[in-house]
C-alpha positions in Angstrom: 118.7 121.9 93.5 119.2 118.6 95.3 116.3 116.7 96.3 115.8 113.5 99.2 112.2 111.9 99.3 112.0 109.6 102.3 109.3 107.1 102.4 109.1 105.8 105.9 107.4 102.5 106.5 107.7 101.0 102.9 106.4 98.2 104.3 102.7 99.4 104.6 102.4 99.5 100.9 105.0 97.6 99.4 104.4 94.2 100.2 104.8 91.2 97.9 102.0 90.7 95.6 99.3 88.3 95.8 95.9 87.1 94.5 93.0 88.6 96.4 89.6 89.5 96.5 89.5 91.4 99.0 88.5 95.2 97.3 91.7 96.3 100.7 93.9 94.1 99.2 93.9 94.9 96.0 93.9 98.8 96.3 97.6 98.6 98.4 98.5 96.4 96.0 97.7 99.2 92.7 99.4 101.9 95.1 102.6 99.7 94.8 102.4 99.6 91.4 101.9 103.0 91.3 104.6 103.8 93.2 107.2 101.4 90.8 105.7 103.4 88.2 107.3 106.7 89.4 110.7 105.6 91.0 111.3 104.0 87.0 110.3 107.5 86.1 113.4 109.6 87.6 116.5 109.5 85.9 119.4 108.5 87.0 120.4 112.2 88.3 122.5 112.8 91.2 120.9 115.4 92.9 117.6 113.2 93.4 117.9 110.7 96.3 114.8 108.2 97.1 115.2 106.4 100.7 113.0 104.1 102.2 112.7 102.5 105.5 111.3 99.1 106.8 111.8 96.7 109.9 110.1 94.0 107.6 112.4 93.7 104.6 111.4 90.0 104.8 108.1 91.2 103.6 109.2 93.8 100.6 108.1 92.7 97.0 111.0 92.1 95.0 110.7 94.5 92.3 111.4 97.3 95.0 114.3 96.0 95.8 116.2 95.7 92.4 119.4 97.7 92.2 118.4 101.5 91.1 115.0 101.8 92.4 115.4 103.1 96.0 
């Protein structure tokens, strides 16, 4: 059956990366790896929708906005 996941506020995890020491830092940084882990694990099947939302696209890491991943 048809499926929509809706992450609201991509923004709070998906954030370009960086080089940091701070132990904070670095865990948002492994959920956002994480999370491009699993998007590039759906196929490309019609019935499954992924939908994100941001008011700070400005601050998005680029790999989550290449075509096909949300």
């Amino acid at each position: 059956s048809p499926c929509i996941i809706f992450i609201d506020e991509i923004d709070a995890i998906g954030t370009k990366r960086f080089d940091s020491e701070v132990s904070g830092d670095r865990e948002v940084q492994r959920t956002m790896l994480e999370l491009l882990n699993q998007l590039d694990g759906f196929s490309s099947d019609d019935r499954i929708k992924v939908i994100a939302a941001t008011n700070r696209a400005d601050i998005l890491d680029p790999a989550l906005m290449r075509s096909g991943r949300l």
